[in-house]
C-alpha positions as CSV (number, residue, x, y, z in Angstrom):
1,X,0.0,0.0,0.0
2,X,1.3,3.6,-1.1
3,X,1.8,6.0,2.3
4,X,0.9,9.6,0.6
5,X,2.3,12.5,3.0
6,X,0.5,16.1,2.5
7,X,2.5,19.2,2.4
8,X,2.7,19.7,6.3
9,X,3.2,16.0,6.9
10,X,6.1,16.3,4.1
11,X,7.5,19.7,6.0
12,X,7.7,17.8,9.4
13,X,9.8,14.8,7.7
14,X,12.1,17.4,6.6
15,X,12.7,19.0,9.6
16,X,10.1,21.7,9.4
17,X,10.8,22.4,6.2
18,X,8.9,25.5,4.9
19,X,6.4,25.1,2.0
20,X,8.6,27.6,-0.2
21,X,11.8,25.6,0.3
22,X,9.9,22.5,-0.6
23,X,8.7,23.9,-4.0
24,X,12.2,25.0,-4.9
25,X,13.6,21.5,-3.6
26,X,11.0,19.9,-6.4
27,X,11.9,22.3,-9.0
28,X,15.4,22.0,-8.3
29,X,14.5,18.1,-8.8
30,X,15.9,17.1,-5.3
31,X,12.7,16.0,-4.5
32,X,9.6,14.0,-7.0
33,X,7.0,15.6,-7.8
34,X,3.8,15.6,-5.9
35,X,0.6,14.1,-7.2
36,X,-2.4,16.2,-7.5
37,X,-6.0,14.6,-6.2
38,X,-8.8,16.9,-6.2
39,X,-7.8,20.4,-5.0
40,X,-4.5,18.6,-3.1
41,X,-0.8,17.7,-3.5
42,X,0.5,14.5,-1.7
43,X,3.8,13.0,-2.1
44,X,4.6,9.7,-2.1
45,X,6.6,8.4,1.2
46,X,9.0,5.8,-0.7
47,X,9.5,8.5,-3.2
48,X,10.3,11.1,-0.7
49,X,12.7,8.6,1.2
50,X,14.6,7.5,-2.3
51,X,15.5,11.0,-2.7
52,X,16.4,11.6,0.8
53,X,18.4,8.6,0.4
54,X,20.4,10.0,-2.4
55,X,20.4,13.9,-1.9
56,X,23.4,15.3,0.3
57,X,22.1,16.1,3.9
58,X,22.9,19.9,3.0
59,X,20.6,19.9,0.0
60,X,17.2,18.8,1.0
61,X,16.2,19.6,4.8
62,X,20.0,19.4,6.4
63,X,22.4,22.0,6.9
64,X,25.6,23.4,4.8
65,X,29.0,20.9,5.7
66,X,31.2,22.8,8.0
């Protein structure tokens, strides 16, 4: 079964990531795409965790490397 996080549930697993940064994290392709049902966006969980998996920590939710 697919786990679909919203926009707040997707800021929270990013370490209160705001909305804005998320956008520019999709268009920068560091993270997928959401998925648009009805009026919402939801992002897939084992989508969002692929790309966590493979992003740097300083580009998506982490800080800059000392």
């Amino acid at each position: 079964m697919v786990e679909y996080l919203n926009i707040n549930q997707l800021g929270e697993l990013l370490g209160n990531r705001s909305r804005a940064a998320i956008y520019t994290d999709v268009e920068r392709g560091d993270l997928p795409k959401p998925i648009k049902l009805g009026h919402r966006v939801y992002w897939s969980r084992n989508e969002v965790l692929e790309a966590l998996k493979d992003a740097p920590r300083a580009k998506i939710g982490g800080e800059a490397a000392a």
